[in-house]
N, CA and C atoms as a LAMMPS dump frame, in Angstrom:
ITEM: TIMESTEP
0
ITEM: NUMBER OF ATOMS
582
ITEM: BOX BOUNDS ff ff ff
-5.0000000000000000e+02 5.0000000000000000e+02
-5.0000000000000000e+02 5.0000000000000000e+02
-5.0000000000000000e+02 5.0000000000000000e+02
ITEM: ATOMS id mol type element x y z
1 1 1 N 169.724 -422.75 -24.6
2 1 2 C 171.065 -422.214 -24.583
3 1 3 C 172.036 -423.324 -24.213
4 2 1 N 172.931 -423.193 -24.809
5 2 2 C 174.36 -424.234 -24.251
6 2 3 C 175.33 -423.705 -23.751
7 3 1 N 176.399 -424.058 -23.322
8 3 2 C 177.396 -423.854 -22.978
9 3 3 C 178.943 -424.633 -22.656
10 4 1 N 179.933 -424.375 -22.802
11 4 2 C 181.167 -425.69 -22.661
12 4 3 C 181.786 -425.07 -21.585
13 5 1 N 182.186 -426.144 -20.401
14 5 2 C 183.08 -426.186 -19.356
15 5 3 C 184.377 -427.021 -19.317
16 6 1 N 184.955 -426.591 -18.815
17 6 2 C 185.977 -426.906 -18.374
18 6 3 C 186.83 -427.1 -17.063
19 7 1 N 187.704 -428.027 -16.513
20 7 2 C 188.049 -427.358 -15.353
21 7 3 C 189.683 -427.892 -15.136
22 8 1 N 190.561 -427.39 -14.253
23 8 2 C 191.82 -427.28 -14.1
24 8 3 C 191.537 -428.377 -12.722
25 9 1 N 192.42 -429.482 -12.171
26 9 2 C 192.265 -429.736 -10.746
27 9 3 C 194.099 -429.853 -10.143
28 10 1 N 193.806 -430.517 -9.27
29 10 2 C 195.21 -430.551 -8.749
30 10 3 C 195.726 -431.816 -8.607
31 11 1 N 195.156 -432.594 -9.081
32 11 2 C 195.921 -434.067 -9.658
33 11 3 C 194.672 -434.853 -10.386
34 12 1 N 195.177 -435.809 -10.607
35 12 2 C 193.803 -437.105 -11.306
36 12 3 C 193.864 -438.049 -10.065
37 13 1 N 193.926 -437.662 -9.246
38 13 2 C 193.973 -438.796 -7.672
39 13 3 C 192.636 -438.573 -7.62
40 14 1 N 192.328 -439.696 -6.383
41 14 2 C 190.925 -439.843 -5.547
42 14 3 C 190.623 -438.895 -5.183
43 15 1 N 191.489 -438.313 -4.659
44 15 2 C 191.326 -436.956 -3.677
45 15 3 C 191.464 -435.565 -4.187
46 16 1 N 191.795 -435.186 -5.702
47 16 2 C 192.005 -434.125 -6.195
48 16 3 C 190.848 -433.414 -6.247
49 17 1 N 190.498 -432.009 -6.096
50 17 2 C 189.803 -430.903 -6.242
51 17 3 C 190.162 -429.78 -7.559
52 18 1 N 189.023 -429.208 -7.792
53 18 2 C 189.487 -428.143 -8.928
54 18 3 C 190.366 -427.192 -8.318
55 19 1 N 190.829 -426.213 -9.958
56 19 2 C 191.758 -425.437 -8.81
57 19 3 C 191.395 -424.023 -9.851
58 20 1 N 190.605 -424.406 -11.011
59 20 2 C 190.162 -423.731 -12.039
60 20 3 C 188.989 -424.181 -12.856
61 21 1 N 188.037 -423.365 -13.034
62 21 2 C 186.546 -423.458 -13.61
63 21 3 C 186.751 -422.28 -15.148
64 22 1 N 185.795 -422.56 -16.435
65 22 2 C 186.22 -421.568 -16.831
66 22 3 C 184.751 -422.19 -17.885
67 23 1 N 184.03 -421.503 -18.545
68 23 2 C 182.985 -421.827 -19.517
69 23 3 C 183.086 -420.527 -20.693
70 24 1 N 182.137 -421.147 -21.204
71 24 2 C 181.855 -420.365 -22.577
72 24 3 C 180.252 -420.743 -22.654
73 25 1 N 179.8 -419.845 -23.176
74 25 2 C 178.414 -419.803 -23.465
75 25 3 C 178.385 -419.239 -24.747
76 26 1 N 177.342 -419.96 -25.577
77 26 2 C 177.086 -420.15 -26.676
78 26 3 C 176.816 -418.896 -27.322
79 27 1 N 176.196 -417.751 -26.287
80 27 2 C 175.816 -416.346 -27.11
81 27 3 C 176.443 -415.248 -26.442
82 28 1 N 177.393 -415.999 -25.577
83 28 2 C 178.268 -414.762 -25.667
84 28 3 C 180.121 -414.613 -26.162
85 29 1 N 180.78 -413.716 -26.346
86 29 2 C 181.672 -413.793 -27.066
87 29 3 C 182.908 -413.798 -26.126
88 30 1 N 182.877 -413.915 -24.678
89 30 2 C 184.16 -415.07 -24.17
90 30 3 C 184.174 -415.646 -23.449
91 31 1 N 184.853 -416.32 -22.882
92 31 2 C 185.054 -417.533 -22.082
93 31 3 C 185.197 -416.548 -20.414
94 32 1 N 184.627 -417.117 -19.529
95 32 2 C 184.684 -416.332 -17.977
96 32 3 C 185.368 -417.834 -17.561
97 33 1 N 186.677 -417.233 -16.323
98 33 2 C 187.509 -418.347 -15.487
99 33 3 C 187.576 -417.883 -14.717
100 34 1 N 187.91 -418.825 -13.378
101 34 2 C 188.107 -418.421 -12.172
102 34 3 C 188.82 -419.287 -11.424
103 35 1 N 190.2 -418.964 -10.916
104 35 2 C 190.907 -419.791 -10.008
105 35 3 C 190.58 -420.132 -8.478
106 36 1 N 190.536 -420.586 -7.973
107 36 2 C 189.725 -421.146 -6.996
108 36 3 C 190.512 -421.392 -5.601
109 37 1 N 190.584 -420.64 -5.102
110 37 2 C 190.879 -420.515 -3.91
111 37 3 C 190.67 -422.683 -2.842
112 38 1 N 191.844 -422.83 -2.369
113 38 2 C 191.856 -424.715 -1.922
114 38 3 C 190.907 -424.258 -0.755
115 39 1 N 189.884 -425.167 -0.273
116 39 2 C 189.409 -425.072 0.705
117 39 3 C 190.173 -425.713 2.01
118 40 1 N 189.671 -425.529 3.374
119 40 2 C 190.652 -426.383 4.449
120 40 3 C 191.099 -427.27 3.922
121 41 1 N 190.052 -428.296 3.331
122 41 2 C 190.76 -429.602 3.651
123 41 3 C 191.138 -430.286 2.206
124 42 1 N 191.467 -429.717 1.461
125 42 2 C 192.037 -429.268 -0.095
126 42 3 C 193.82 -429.703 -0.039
127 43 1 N 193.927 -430.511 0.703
128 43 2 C 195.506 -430.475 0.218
129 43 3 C 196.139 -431.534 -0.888
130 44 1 N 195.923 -432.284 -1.44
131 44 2 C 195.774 -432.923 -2.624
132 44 3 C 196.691 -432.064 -3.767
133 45 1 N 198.01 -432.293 -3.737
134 45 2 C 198.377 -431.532 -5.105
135 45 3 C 199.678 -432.536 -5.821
136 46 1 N 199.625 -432.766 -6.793
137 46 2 C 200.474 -433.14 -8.044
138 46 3 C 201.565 -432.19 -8.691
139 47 1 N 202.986 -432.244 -8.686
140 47 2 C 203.816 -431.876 -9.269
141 47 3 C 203.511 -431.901 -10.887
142 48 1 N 203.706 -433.142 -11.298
143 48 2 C 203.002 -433.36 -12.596
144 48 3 C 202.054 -432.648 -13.338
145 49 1 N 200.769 -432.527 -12.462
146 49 2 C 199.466 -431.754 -12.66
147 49 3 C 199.919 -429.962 -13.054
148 50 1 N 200.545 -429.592 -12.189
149 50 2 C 201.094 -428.384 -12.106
150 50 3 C 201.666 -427.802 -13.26
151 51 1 N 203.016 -428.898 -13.833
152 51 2 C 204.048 -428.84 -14.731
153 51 3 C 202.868 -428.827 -15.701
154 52 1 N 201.462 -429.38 -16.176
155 52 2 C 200.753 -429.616 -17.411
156 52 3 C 200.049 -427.982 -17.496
157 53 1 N 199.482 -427.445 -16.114
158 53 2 C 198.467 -426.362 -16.232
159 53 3 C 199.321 -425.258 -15.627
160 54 1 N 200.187 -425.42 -15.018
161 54 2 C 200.992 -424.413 -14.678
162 54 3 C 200.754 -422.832 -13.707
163 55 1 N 199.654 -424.037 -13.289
164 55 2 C 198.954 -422.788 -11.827
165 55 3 C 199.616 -423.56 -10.47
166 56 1 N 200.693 -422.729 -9.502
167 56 2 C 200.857 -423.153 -8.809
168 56 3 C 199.886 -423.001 -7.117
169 57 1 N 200.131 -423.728 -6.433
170 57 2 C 199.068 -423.752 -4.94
171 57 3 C 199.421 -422.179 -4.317
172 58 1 N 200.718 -421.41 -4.42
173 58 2 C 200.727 -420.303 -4.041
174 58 3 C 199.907 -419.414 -4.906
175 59 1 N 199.87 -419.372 -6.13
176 59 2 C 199.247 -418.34 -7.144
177 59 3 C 197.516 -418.604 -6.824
178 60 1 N 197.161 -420.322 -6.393
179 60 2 C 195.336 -420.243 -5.74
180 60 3 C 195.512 -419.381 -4.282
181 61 1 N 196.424 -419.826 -3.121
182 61 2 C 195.895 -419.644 -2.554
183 61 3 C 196.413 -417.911 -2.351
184 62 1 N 196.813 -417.177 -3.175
185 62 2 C 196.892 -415.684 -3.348
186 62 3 C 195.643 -415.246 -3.977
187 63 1 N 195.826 -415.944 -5.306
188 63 2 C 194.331 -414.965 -6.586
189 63 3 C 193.519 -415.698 -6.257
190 64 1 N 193.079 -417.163 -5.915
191 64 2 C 191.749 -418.047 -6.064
192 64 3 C 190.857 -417.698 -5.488
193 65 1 N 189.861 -417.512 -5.903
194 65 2 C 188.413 -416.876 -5.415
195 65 3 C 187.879 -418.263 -4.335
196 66 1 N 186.889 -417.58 -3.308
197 66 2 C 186.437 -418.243 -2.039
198 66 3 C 185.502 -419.403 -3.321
199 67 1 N 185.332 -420.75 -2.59
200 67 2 C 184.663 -422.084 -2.961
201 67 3 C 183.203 -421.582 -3.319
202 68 1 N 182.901 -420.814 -2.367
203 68 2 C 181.404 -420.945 -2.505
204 68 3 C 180.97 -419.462 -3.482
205 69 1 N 182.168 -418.247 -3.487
206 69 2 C 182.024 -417.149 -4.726
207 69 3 C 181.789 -418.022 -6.093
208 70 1 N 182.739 -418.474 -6.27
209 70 2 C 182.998 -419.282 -7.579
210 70 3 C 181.987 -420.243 -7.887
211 71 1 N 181.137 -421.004 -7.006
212 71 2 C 180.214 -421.759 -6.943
213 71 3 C 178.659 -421.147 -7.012
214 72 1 N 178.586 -419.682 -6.58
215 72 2 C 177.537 -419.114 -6.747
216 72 3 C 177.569 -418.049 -8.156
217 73 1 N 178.867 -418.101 -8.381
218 73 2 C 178.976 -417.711 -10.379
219 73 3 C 178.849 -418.072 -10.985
220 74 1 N 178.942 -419.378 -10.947
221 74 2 C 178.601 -420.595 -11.562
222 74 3 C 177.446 -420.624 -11.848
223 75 1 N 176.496 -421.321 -10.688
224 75 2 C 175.31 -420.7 -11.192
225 75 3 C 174.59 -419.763 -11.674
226 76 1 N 175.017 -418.873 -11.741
227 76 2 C 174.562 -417.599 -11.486
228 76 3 C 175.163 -417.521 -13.163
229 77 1 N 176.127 -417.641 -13.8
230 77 2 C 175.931 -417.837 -15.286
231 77 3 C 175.746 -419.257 -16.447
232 78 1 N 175.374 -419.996 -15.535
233 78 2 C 174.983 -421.224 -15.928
234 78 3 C 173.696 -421.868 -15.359
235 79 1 N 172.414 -421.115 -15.278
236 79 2 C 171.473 -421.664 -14.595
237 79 3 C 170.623 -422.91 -15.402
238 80 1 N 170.714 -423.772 -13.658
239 80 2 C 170.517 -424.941 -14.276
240 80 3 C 168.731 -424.932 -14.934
241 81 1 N 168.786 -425.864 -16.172
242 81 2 C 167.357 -426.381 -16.593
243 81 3 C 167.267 -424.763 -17.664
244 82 1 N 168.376 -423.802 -17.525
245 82 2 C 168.15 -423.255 -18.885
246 82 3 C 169.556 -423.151 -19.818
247 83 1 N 170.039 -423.614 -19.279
248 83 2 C 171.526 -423.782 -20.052
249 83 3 C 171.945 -425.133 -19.778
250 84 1 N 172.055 -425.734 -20.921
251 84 2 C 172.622 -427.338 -21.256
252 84 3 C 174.111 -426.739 -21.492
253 85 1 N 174.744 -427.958 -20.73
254 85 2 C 176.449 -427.748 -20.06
255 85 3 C 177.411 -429.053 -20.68
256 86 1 N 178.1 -428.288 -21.267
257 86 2 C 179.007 -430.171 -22.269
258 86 3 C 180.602 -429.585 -21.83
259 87 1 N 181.016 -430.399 -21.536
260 87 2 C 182.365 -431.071 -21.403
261 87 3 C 182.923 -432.102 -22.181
262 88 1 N 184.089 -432.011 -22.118
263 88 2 C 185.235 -433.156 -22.863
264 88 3 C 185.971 -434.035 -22.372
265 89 1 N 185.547 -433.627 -20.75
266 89 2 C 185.726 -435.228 -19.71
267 89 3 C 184.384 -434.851 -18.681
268 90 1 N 183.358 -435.616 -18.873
269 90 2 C 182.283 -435.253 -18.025
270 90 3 C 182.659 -435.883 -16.82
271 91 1 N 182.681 -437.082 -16.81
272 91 2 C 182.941 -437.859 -15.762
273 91 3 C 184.051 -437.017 -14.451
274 92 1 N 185.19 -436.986 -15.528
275 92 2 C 186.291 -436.144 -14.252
276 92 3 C 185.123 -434.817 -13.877
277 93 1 N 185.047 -434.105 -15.139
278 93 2 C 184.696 -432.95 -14.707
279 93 3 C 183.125 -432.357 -13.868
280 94 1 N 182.364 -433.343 -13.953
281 94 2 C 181.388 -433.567 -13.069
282 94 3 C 181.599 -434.153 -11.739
283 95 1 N 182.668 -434.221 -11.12
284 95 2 C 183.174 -434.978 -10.35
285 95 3 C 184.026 -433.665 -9.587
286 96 1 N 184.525 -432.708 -10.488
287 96 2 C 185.15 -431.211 -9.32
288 96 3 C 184.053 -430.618 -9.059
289 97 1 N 183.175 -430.815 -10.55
290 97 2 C 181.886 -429.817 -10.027
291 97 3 C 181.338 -430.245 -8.883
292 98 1 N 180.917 -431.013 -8.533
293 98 2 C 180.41 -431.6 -7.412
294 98 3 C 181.335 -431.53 -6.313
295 99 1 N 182.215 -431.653 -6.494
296 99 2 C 183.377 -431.722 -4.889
297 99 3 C 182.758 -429.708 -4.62
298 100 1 N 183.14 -428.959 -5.709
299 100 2 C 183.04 -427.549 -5.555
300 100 3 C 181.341 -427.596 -5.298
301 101 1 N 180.604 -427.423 -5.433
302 101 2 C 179.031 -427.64 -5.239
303 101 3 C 179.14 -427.967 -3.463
304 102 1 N 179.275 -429.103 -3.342
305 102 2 C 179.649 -429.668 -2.146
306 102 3 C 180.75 -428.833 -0.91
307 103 1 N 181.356 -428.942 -1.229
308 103 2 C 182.349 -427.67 -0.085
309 103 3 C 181.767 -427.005 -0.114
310 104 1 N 180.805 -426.292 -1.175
311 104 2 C 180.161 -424.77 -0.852
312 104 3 C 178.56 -425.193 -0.147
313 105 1 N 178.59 -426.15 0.275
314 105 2 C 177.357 -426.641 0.798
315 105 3 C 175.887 -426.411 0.036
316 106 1 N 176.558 -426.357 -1.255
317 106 2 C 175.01 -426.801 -2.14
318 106 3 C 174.961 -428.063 -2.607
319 107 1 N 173.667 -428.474 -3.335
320 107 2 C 173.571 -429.364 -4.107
321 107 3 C 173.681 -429.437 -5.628
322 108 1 N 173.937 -431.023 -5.99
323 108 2 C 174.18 -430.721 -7.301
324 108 3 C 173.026 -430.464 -8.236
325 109 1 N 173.394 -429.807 -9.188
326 109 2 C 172.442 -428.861 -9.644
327 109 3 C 172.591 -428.432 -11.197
328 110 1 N 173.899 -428.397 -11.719
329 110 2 C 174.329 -429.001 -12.805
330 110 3 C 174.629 -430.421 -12.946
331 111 1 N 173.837 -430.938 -14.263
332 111 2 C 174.814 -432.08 -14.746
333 111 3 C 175.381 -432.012 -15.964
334 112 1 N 176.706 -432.06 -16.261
335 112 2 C 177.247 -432.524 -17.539
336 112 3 C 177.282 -433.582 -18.48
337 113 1 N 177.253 -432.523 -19.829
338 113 2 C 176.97 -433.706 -20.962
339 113 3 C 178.031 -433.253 -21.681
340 114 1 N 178.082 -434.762 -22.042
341 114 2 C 179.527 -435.414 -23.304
342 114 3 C 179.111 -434.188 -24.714
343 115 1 N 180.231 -433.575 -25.036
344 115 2 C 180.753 -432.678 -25.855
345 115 3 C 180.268 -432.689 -27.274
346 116 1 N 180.476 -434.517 -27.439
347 116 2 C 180.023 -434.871 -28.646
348 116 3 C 178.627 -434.948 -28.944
349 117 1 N 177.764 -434.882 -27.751
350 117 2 C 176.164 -434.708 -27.905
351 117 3 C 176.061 -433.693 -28.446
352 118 1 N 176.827 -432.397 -28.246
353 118 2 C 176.904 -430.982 -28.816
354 118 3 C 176.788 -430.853 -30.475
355 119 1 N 178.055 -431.692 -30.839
356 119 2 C 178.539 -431.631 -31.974
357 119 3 C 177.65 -432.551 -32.962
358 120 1 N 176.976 -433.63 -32.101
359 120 2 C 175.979 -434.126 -33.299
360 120 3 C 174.858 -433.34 -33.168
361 121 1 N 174.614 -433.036 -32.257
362 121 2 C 173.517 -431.695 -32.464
363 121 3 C 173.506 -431.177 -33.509
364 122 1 N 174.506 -430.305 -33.709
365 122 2 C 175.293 -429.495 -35.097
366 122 3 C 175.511 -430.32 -36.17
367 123 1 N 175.359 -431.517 -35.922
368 123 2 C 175.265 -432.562 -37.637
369 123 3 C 174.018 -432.991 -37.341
370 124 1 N 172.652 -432.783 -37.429
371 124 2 C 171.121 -433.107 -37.184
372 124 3 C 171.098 -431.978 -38.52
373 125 1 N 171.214 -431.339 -39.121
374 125 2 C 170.577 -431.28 -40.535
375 125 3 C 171.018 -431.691 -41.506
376 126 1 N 172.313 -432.689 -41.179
377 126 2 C 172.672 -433.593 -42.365
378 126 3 C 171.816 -434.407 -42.879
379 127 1 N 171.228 -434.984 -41.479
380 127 2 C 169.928 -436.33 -41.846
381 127 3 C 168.541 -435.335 -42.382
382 128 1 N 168.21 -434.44 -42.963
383 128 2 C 167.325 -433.714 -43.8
384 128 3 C 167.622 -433.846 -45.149
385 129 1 N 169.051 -434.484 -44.907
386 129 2 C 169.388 -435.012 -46.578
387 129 3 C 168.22 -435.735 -47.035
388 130 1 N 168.038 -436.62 -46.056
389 130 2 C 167.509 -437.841 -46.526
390 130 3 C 166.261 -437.71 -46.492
391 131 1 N 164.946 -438.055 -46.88
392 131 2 C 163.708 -438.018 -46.805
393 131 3 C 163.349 -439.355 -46.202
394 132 1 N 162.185 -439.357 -45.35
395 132 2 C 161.973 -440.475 -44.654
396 132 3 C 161.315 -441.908 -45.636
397 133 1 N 161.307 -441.311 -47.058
398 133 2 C 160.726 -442.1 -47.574
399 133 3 C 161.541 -442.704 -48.802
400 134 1 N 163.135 -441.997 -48.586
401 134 2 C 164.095 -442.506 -49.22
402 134 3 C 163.964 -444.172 -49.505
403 135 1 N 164.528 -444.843 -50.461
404 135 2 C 164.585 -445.963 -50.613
405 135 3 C 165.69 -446.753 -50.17
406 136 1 N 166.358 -445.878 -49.994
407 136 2 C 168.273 -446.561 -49.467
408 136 3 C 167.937 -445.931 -48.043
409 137 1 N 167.066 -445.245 -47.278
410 137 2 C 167.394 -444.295 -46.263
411 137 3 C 168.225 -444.923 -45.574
412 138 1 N 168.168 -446.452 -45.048
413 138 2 C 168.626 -446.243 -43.939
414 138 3 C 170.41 -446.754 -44.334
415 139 1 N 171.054 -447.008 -45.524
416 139 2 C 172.156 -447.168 -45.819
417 139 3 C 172.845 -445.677 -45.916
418 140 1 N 171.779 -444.416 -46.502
419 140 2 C 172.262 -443.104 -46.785
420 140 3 C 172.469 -442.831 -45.324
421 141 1 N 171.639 -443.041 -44.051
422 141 2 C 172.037 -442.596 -43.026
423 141 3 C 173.422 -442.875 -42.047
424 142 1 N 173.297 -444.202 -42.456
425 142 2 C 174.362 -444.653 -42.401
426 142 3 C 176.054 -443.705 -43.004
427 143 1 N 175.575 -443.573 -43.896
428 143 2 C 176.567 -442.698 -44.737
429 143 3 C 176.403 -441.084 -44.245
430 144 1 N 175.677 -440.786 -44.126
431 144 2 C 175.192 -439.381 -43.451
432 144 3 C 176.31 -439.414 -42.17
433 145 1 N 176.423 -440.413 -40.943
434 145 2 C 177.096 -440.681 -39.582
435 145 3 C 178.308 -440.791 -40.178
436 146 1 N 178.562 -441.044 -40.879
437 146 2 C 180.373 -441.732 -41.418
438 146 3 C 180.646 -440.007 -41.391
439 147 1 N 179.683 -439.741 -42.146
440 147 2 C 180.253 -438.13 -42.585
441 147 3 C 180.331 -436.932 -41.481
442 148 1 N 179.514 -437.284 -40.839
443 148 2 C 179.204 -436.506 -39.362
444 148 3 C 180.485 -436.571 -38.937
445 149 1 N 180.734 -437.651 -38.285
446 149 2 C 182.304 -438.053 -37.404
447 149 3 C 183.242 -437.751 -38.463
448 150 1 N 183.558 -437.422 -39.491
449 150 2 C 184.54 -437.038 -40.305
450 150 3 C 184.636 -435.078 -40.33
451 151 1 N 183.232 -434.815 -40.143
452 151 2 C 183.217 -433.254 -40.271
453 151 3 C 183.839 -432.774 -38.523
454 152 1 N 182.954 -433.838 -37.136
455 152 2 C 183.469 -433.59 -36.126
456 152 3 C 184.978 -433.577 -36.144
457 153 1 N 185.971 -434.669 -36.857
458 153 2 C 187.176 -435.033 -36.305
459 153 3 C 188.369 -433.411 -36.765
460 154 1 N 187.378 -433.321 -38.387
461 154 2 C 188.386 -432.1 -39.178
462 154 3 C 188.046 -430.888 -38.167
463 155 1 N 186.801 -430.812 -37.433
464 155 2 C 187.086 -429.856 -36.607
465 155 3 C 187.495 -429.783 -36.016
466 156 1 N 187.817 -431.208 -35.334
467 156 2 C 188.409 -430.889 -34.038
468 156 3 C 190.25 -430.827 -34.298
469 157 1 N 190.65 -431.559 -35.484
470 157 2 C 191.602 -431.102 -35.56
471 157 3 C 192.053 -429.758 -36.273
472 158 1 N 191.092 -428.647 -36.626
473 158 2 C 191.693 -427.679 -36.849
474 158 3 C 191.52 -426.876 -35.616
475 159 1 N 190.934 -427.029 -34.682
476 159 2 C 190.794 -426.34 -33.206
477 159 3 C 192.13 -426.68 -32.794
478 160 1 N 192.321 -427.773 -32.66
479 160 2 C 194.029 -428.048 -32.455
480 160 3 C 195.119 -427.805 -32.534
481 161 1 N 195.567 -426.903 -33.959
482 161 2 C 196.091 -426.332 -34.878
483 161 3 C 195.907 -425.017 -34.32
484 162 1 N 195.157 -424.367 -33.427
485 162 2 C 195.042 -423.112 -33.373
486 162 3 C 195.705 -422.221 -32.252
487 163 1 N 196.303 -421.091 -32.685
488 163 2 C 197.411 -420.764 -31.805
489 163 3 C 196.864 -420.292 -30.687
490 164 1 N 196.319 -420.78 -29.212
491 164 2 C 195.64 -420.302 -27.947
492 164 3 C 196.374 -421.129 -26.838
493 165 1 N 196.431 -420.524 -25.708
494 165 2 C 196.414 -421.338 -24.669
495 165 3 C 195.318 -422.987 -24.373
496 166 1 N 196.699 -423.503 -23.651
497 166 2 C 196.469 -424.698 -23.865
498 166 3 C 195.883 -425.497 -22.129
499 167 1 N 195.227 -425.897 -21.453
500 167 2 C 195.256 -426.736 -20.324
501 167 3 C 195.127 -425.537 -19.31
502 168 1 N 194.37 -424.76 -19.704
503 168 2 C 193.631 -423.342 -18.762
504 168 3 C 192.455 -423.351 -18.947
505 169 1 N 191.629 -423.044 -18.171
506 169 2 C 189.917 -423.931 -18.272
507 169 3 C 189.536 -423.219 -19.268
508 170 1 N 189.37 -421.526 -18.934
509 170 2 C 188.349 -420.891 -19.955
510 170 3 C 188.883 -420.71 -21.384
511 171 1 N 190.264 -420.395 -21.656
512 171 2 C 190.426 -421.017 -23.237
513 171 3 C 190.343 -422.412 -23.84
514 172 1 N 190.178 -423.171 -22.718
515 172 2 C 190.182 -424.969 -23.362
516 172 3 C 188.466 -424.697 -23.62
517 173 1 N 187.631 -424.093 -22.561
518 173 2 C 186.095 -424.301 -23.105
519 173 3 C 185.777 -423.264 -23.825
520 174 1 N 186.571 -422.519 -24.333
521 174 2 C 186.121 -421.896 -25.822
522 174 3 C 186.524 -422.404 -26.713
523 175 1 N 187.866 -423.909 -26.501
524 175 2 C 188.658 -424.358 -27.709
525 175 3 C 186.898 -425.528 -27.54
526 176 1 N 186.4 -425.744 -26.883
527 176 2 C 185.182 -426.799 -27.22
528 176 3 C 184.401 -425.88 -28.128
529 177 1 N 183.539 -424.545 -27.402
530 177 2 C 182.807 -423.848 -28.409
531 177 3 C 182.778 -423.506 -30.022
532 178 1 N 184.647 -423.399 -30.301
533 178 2 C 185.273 -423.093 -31.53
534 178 3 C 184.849 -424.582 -32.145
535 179 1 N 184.805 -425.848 -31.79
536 179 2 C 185.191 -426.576 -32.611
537 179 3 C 183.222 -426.908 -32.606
538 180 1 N 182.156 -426.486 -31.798
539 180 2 C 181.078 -426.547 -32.34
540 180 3 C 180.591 -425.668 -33.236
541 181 1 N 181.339 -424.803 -33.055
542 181 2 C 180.666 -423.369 -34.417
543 181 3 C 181.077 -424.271 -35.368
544 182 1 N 182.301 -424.422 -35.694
545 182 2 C 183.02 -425.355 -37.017
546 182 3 C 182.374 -426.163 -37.241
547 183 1 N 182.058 -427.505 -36.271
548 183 2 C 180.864 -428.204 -37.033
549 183 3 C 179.741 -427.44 -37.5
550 184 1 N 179.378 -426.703 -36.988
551 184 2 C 178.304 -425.909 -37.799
552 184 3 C 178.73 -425.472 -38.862
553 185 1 N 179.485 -424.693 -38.951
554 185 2 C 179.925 -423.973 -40.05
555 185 3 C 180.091 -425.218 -41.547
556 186 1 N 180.417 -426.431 -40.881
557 186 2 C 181.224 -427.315 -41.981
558 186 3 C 179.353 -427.985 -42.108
559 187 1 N 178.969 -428.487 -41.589
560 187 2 C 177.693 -429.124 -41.691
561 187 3 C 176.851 -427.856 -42.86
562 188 1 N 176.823 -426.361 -42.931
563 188 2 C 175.861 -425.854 -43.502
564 188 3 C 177.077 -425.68 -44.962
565 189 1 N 178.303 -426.003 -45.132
566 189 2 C 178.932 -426.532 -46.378
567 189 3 C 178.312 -427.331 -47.211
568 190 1 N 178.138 -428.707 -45.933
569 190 2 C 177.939 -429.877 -46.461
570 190 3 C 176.383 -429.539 -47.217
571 191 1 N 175.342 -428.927 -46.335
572 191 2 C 174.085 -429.143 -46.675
573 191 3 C 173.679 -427.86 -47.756
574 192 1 N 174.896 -427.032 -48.244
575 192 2 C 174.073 -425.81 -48.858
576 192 3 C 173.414 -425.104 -48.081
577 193 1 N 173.628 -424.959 -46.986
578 193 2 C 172.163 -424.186 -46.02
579 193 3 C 171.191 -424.595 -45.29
580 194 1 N 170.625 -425.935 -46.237
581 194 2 C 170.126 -426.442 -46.258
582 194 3 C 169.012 -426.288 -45.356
């Protein structure tokens, strides 16, 4: 099983924390979010950051769910070693997960993977084009990857194009899910079914 995350924080500083979690899972049909309550020592916030996602520190610390609720939902619909977890900034976003993991006094337990591992996933029956005993194979494969990253990019720019909320976790990680169905969808174009 897979799944795409996302997360909202309260600046791109050293010191910023999430302030929003939100995923999508691959077999089910929506995205679950959760605003996140600042822990004590959570004070880290960006004007800027705010003006982009437009959750202010009064609206967490009213609706935001406790560190360690949100951290045990988490798991609890993302269990690790049976659900593979992709993001579109792992680095940042493995980096709240862990601050949130951490305040809630667990360990880390998810790790995130780059988005695009997803999406070539979803271009792996292009290379069935080719037979291993092709005579050009490895120039066709070559050509196979050109085409891959051309089917990823049209997806990702028609995900782009699409009228949803923008820089809110759980519609940004269904705008990831949308643009892996599409590679799928465009890859079984390319291959006839194949």
């Amino acid at each position: 099983m897979i799944a795409f995350i996302d997360f909202e924080a309260s600046s791109l500083g050293a010191n910023s924390h999430p302030i929003e979690v939100g995923w999508f899972r691959a077999d089910e049909e929506v995205a679950e979010a959760h605003l996140i309550r600042p822990a004590e020592g959570w004070t880290d916030w960006a004007a800027a950051s705010e003006c982009i996602h437009g959750i202010s520190r009064e609206v967490l610390l009213q609706e935001g769910r406790p560190v360690m609720e949100v951290a045990l939902r988490l798991l609890q619909a993302l269990p690790p070693g049976e659900v593979l977890v992709f993001s579109d900034a792992p680095a940042w976003d493995q980096d709240w997960l862990d601050t949130l993991f951490r305040e809630a006094g667990l360990p880390r337990r998810i790790v995130l993977l780059d988005v695009h591992q997803a999406y070539g996933r979803a271009c792996r029956p292009l290379l069935e084009l080719v037979p291993e005993w092709h005579p050009r194979r490895e120039a066709r494969v070559q050509e196979i990857n050109r085409l891959a990253a051309r089917l990823v990019a049209e997806a990702g720019e028609a995900e782009s194009r699409r009228r949803r909320t923008r820089h809110r976790a759980g519609p940004d990680a269904e705008g990831l899910s949308w643009t892996w169905r599409e590679v799928q969808r465009r890859v079984v174009l390319e291959t006839g079914g194949a």
